[in-house]
C-alpha positions in Angstrom: 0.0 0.0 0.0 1.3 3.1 -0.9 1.7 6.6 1.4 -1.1 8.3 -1.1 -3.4 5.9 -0.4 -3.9 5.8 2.8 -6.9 7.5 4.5 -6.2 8.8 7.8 -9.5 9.3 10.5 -9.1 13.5 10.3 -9.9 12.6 6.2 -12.3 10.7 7.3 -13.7 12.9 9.5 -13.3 16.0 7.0 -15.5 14.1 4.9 -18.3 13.1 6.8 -18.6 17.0 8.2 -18.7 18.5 4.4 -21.5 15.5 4.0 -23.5 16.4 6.9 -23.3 20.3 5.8 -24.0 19.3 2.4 -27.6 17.6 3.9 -28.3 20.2 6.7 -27.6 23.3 3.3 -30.5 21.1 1.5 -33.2 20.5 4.4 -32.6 24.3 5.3 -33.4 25.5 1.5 -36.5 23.3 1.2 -37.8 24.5 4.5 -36.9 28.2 3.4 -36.8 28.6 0.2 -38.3 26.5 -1.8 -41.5 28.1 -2.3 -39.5 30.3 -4.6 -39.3 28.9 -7.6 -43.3 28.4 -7.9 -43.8 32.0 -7.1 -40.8 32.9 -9.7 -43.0 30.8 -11.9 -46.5 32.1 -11.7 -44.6 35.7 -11.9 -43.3 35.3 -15.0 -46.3 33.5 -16.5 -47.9 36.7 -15.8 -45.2 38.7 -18.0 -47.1 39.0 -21.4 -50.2 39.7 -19.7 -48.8 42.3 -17.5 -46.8 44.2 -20.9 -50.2 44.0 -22.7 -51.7 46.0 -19.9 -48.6 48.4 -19.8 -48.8 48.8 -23.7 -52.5 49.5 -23.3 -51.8 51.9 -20.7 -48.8 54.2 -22.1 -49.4 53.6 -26.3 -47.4 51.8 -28.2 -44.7 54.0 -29.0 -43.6 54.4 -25.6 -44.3 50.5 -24.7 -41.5 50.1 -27.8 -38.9 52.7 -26.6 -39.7 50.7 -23.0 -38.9 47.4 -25.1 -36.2 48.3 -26.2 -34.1 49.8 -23.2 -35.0 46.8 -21.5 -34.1 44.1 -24.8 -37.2 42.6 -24.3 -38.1 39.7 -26.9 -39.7 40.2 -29.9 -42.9 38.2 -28.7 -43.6 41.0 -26.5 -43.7 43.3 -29.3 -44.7 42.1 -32.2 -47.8 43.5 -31.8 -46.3 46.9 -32.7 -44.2 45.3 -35.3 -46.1 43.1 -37.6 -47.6 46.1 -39.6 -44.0 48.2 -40.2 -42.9 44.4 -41.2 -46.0 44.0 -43.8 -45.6 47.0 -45.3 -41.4 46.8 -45.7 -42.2 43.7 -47.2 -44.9 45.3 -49.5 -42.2 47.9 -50.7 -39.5 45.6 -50.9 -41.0 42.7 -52.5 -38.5 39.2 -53.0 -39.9 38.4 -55.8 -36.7 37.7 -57.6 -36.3 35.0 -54.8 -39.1 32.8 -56.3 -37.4 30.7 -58.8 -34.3 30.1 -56.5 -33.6 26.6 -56.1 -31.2 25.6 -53.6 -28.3 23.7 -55.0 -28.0 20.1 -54.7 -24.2 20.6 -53.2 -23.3 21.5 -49.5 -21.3 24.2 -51.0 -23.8 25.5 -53.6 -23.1 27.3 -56.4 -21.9 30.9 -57.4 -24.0 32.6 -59.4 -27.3 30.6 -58.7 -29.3 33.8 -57.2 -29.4 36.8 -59.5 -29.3 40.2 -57.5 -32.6 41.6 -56.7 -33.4 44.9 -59.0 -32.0 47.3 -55.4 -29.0 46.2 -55.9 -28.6 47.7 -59.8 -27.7 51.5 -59.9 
């Protein structure tokens, strides 16, 4: 038996103390703190309800400016932002993108999409 390998009773002893913390750490959290997470969870169920009322509230304009100091995600605004989306897309139609057929390489090929007519001067 080699020197490393021996386990001496203040290991032993180490060990058993970190264990017992380890347990006492988890029976103190689920008496304490465990009703946390469900309330965490009903709170932010009640996010897109609570923005609807806020964008009701202040208009839509400032709800965005809101939106985006905070980075919210798109799902809370794409109330404001379908319609600017429809009409770019009505201006800027893709319609040179509807005989494009993906290449049957990985790699594709050069040349296989012509330029739209915004990109001619």
């Amino acid at each position: 038996m080699k020197h490393d390998e021996i386990v001496t009773i203040d290991q032993l002893n180490y060990h058993l103390i970190i264990a017992k913390k380890i347990l006492e750490l988890r029976d103190r959290w689920n008496d304490q703190y465990s009703w946390y997470s469900v309330a965490q969870n009903e709170n932010y169920k009640r996010f897109g309800e609570i923005y609807k009322e806020s964008m009701d509230k202040y208009g839509k304009e400032q709800f965005k400016k809101y939106a985006k100091l905070r980075s919210l995600r798109s799902v809370h605004t794409a109330a404001i932002d379908d319609p600017k989306r429809e009409s770019f897309n009505k201006v800027w139609s893709m319609s040179h993108m509807d005989n494009y057929k993906p290449s049957p390489t990985t790699n594709g090929d050069y040349g296989l999409v012509l330029p739209g007519h915004h990109h001619y001067c």
